[in-house]
Backbone and ligand atoms as CSV (ligand in chain L), in Angstrom:
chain,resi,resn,atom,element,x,y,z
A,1,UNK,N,N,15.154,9.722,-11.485
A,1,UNK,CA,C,14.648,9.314,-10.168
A,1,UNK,C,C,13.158,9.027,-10.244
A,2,UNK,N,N,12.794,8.313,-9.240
A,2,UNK,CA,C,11.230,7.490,-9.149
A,2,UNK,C,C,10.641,7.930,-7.811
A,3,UNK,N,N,9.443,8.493,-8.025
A,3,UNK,CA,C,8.411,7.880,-6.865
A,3,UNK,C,C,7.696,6.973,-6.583
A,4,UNK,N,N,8.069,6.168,-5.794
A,4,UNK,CA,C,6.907,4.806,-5.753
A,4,UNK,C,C,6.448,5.088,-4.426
A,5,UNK,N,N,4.679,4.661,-4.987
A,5,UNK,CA,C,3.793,5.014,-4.441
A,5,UNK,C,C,3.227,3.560,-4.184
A,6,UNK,N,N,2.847,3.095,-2.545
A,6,UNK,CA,C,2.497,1.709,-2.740
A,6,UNK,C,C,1.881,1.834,-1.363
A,7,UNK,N,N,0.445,0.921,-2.230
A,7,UNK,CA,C,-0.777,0.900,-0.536
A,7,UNK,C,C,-0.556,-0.827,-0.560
A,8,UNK,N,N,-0.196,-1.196,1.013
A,8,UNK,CA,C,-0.309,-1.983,1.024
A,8,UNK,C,C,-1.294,-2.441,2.285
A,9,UNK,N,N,-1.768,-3.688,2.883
A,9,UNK,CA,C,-2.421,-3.728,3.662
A,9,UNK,C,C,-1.781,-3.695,5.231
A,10,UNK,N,N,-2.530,-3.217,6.110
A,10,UNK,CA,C,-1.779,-2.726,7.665
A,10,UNK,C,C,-1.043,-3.962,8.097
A,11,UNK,N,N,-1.757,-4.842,7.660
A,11,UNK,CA,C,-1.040,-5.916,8.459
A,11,UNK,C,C,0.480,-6.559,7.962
A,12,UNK,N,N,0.395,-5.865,6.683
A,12,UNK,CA,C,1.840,-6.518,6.362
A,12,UNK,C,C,2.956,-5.026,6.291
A,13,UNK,N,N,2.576,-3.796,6.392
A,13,UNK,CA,C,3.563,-2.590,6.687
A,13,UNK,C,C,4.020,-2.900,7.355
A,14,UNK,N,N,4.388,-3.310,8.756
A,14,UNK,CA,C,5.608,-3.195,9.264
A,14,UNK,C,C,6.664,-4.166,8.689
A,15,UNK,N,N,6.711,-5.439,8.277
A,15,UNK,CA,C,7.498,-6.276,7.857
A,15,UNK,C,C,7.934,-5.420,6.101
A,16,UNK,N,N,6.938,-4.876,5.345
A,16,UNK,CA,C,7.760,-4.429,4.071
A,16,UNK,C,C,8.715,-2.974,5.105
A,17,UNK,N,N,8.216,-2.487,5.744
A,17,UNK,CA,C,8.963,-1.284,6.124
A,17,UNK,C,C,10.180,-1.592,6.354
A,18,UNK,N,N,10.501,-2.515,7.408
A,18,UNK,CA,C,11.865,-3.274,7.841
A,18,UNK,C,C,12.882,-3.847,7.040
A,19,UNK,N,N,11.616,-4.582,5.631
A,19,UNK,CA,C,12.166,-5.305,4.755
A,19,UNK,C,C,13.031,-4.227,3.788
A,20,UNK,N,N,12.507,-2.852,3.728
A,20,UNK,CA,C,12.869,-1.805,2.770
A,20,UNK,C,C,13.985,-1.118,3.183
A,21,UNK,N,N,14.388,-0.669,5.199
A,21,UNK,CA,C,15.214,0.317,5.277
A,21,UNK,C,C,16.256,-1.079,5.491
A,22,UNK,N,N,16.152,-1.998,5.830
A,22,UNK,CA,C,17.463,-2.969,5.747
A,22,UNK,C,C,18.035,-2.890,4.457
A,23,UNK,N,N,17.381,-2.695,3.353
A,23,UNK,CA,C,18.233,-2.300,1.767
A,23,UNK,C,C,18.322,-1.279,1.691
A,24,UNK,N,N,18.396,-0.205,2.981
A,24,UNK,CA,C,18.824,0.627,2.802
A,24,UNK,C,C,17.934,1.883,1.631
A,25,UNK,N,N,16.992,1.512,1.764
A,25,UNK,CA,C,15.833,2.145,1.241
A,25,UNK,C,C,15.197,3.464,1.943
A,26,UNK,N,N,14.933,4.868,1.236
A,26,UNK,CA,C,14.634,5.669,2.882
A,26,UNK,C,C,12.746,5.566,2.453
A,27,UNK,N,N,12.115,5.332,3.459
A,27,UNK,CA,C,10.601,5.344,3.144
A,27,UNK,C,C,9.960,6.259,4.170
A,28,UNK,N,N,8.532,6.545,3.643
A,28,UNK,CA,C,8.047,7.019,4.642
A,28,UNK,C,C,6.473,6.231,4.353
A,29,UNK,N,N,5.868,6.187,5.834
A,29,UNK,CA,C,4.628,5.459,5.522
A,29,UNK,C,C,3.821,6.539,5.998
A,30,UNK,N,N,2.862,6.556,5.865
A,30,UNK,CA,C,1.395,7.416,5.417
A,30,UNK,C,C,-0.132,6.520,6.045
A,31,UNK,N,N,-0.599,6.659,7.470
A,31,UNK,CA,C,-1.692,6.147,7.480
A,31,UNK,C,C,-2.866,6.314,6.497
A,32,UNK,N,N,-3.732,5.610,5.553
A,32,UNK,CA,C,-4.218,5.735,4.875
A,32,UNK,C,C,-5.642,5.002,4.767
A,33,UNK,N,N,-6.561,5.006,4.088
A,33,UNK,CA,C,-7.956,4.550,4.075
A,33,UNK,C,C,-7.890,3.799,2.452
A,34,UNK,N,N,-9.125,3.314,2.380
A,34,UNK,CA,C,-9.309,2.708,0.929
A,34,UNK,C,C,-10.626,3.263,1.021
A,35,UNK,N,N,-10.863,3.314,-0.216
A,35,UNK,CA,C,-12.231,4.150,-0.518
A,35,UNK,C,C,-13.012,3.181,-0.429
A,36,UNK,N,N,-13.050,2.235,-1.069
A,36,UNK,CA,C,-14.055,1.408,-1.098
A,36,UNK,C,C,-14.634,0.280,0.357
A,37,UNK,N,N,-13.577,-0.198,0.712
A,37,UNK,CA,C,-13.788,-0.701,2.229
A,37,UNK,C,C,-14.028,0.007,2.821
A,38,UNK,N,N,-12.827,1.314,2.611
A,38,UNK,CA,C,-12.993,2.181,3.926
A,38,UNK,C,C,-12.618,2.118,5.291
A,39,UNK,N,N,-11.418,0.628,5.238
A,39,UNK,CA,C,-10.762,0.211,6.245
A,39,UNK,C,C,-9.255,1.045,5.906
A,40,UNK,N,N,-8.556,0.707,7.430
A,40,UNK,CA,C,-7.171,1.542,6.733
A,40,UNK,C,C,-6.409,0.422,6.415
A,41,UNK,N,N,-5.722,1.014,5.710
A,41,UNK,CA,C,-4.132,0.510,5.311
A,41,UNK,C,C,-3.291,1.757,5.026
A,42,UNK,N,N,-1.708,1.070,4.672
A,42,UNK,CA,C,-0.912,1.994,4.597
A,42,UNK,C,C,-0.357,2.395,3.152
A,43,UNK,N,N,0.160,3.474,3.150
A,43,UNK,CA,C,0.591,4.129,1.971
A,43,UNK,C,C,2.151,4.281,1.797
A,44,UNK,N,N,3.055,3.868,1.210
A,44,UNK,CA,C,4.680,4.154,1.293
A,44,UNK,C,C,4.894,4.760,0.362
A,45,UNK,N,N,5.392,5.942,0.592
A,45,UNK,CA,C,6.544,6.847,-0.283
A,45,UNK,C,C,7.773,6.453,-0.228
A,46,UNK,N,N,8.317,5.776,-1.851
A,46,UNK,CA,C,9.275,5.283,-1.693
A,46,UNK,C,C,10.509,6.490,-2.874
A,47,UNK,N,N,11.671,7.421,-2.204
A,47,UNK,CA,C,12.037,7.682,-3.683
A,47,UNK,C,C,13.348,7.022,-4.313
A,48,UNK,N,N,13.869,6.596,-5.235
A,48,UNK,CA,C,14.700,6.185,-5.471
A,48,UNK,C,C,15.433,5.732,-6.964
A,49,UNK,N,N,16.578,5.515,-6.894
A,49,UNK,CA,C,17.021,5.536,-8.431
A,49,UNK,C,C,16.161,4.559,-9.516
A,50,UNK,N,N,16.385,4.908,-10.745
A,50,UNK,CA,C,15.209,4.310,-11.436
A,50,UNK,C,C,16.256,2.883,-11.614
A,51,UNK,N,N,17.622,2.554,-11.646
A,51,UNK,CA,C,17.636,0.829,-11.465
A,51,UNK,C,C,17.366,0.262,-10.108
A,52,UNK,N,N,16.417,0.845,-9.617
A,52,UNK,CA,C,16.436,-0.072,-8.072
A,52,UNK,C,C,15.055,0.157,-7.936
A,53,UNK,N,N,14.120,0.626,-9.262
A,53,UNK,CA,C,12.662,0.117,-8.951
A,53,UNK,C,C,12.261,-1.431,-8.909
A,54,UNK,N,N,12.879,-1.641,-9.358
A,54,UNK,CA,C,11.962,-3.318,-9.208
A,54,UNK,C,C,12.811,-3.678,-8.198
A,55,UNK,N,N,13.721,-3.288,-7.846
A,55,UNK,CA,C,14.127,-4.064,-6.663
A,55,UNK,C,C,13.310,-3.886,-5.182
A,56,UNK,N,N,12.749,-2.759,-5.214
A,56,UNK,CA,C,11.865,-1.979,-4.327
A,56,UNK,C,C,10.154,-2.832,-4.727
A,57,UNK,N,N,9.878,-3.032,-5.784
A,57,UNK,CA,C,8.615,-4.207,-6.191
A,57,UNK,C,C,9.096,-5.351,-5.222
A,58,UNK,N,N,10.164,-5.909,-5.923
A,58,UNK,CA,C,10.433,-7.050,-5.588
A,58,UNK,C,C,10.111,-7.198,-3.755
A,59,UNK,N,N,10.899,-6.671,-2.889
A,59,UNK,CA,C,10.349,-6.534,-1.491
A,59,UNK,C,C,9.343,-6.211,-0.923
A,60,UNK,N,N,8.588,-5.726,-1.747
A,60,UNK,CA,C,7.283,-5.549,-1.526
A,60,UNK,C,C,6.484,-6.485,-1.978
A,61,UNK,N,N,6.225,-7.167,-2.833
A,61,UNK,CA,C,5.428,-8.049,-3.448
A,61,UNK,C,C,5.802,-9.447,-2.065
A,62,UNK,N,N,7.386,-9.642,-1.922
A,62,UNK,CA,C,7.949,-10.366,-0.884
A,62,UNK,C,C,6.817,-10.532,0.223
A,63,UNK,N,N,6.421,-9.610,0.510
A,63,UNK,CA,C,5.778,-9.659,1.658
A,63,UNK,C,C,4.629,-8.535,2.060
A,64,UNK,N,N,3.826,-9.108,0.932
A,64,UNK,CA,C,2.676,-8.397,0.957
A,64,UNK,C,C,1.522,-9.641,0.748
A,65,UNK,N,N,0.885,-10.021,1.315
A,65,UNK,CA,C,-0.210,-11.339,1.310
A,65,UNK,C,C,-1.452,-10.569,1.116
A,66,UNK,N,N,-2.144,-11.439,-0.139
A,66,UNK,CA,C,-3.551,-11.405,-0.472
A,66,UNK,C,C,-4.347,-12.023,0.317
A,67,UNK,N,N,-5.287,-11.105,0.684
A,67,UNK,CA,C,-6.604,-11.620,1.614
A,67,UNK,C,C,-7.750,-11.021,1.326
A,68,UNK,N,N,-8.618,-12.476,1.661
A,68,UNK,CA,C,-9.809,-12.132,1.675
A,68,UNK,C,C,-10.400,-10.969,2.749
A,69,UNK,N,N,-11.272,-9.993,2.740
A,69,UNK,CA,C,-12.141,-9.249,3.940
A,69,UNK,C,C,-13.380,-9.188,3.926
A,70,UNK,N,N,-13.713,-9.786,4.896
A,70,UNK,CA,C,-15.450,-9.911,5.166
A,70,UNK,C,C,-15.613,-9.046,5.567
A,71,UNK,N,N,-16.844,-7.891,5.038
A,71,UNK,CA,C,-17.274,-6.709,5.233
A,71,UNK,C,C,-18.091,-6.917,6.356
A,72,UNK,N,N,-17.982,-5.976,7.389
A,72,UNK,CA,C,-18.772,-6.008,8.508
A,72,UNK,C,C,-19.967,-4.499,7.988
A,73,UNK,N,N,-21.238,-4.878,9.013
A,73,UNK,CA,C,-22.242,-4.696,8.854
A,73,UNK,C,C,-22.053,-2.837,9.117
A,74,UNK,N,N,-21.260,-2.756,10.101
A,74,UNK,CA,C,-20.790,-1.550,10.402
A,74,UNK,C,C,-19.951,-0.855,9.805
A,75,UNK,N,N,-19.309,-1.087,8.471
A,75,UNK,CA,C,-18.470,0.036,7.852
A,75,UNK,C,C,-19.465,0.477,6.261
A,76,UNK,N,N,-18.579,1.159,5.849
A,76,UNK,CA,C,-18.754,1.963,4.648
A,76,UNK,C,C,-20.558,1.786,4.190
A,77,UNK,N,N,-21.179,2.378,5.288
A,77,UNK,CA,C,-22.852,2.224,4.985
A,77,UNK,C,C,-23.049,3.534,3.833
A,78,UNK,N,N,-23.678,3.246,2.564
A,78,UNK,CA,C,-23.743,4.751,1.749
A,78,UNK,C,C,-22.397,4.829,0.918
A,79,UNK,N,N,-21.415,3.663,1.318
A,79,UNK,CA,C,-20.067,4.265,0.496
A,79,UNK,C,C,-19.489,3.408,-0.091
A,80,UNK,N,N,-18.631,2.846,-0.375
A,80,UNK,CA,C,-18.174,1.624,-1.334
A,80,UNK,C,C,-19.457,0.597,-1.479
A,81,UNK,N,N,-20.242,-0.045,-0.715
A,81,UNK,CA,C,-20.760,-1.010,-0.452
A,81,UNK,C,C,-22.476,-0.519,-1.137
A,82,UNK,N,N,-23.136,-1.092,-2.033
A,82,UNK,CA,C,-24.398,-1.143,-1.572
A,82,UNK,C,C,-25.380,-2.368,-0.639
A,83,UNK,N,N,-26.495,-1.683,-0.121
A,83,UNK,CA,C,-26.377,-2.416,0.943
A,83,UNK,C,C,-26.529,-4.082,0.695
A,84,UNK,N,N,-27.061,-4.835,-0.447
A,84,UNK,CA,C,-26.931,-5.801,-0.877
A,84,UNK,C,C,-25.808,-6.327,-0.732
A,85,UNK,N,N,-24.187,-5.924,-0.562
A,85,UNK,CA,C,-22.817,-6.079,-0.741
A,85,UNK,C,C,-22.798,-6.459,0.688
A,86,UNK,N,N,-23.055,-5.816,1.787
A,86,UNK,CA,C,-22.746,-5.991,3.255
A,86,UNK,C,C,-22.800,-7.663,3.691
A,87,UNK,N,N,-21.372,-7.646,4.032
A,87,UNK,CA,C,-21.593,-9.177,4.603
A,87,UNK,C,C,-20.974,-9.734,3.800
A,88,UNK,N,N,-20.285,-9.140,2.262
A,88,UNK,CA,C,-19.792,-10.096,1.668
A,88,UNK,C,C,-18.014,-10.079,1.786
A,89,UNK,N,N,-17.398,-11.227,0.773
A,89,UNK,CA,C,-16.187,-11.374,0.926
A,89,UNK,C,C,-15.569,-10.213,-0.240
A,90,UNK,N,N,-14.185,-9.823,0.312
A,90,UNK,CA,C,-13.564,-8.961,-1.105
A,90,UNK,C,C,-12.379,-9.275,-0.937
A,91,UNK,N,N,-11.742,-9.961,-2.086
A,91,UNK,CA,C,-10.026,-9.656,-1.924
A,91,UNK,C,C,-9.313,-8.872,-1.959
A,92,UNK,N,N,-8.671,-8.840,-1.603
A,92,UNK,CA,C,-7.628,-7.395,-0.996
A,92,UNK,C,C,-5.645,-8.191,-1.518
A,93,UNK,N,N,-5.739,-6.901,-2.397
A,93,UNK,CA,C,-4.246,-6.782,-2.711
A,93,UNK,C,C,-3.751,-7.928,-3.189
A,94,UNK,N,N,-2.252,-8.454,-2.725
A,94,UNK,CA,C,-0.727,-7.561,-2.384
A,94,UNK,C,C,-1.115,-6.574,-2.317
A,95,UNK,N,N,0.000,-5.974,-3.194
A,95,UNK,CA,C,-0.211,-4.297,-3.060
A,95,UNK,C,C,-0.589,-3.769,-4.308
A,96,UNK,N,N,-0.749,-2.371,-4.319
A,96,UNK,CA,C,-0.899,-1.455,-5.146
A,96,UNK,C,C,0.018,-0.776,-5.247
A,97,UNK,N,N,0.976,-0.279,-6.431
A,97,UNK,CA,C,2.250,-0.175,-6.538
A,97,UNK,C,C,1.749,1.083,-8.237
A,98,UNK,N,N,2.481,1.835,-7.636
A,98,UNK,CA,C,2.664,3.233,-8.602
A,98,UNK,C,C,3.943,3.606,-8.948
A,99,UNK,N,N,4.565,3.680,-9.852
A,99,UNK,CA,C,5.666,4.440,-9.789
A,99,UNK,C,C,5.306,5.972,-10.772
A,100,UNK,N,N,6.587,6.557,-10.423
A,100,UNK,CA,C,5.817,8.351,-10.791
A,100,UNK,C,C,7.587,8.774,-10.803
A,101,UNK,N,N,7.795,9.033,-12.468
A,101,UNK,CA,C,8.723,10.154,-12.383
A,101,UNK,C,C,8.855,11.103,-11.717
A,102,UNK,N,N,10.194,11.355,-11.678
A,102,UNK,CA,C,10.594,13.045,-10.461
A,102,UNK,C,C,11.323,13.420,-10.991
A,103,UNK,N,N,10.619,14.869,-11.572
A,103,UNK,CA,C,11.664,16.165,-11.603
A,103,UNK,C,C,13.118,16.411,-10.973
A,104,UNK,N,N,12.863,16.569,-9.816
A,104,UNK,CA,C,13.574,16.349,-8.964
A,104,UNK,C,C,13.692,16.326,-7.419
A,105,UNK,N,N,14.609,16.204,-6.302
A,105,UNK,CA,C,13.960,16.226,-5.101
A,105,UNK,C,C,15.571,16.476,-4.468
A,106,UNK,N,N,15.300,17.664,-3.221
A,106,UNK,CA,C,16.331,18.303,-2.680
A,106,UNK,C,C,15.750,18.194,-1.037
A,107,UNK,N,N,16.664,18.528,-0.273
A,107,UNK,CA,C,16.771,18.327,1.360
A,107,UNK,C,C,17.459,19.462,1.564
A,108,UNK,N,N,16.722,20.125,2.490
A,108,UNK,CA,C,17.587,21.464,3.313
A,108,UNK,C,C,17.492,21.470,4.473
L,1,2BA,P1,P,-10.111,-0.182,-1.155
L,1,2BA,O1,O,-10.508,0.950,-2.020
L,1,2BA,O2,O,-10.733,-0.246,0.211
L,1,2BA,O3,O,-10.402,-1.534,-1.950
L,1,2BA,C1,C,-10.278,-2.802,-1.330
L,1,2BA,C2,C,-10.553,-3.920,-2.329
L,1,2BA,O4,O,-11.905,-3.839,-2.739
L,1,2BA,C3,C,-9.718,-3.824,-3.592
L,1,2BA,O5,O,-8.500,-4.494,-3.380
L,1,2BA,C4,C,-10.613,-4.523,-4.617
L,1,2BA,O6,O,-10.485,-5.929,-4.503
L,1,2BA,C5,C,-12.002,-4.146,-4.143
L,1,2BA,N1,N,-12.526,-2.956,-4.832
L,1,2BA,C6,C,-12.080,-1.699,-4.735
L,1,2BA,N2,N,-12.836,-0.853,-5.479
L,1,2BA,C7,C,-13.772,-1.610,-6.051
L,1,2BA,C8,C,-14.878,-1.329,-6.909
L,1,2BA,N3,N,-15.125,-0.076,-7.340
L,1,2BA,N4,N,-15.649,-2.370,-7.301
L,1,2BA,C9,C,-15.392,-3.618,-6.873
L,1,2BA,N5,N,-14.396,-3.956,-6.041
L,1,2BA,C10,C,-13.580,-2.963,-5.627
L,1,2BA,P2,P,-7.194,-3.938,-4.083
L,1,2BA,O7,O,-7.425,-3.711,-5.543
L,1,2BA,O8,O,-6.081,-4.844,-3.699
L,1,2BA,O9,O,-6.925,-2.493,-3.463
L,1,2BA,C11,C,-6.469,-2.325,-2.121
L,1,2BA,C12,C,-6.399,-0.842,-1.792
L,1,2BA,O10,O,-5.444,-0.230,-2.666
L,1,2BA,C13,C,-7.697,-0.089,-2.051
L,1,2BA,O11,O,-8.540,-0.177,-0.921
L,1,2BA,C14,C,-7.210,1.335,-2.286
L,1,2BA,O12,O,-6.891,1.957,-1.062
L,1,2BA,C15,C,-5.905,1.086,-3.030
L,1,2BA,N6,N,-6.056,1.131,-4.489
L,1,2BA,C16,C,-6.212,0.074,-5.305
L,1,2BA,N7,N,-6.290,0.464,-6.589
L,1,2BA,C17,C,-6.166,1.810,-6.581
L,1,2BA,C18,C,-6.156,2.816,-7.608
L,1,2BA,N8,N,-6.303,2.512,-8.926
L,1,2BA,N9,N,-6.010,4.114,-7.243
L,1,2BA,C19,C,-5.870,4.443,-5.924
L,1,2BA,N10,N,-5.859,3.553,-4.912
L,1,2BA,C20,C,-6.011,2.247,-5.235
């Protein structure tokens, strides 16, 4: 069995979420931050048999869109950004996609 671990950006979680429990996929999403922007996005815990990892990529990559983000003047002051950086463009994603062996995993 697999853990997949996948940040993707807010704006496209709800469509992979939908896209995942229609295959019958069980997920859970995780509001989440990025360190470096420091904007949120989301995080999915996905667990599932190890022949149905890429099938679980595959829907995700489906519908996960790369974008540009123009840093506003008001976030991550002191933290991802030095201040020379403010104002500029950064691409962002698809996603970020982990998978992570499992011991194992039980429900009571
Ligand atoms: P953030 O950390 O907010 O990063 C947003 C985007 O900023 C990244 O897009 C990348 O293009 C850029 N970036 C991040 N750190 C950078 C750095 N130290 N120097 C220059 N540019 C940097 P993505 O790579 O698509 O990542 C999107 C989000 O996925 C990240 O948001 C973070 O939440 C997560 N992520 C990506 N790689 C990760 C990793 N190796 N471990 C944990 N989380 C990761």
């Amino acid at each position: 069995m697999k853990l997949i671990v996948a940040i993707v950006n807010n704006d496209d979680s709800n469509v992979v979420a939908s896209a995942l429990t229609k295959e019958n996929f069980m997920v859970t999403k995780l509001s989440t931050t990025g360190g470096f922007l420091m904007v949120g996005n989301t995080t999915f815990l996905i667990g599932t048999e190890d022949d149905k990892v890429e099938r679980v990529k595959e829907v995700i990559r489906k519908h996960s869109m790369v974008r540009t983000h123009q840093s506003k003047t008001t976030e991550s002051f002191g933290q991802g950004f030095s201040e020379g950086a403010l104002g500029s463009e950064v691409t962002v994603g698809g996603a970020t996609v982990f998978v992570l062996s499992v011991d194992s995993m039980s429900k009571y």
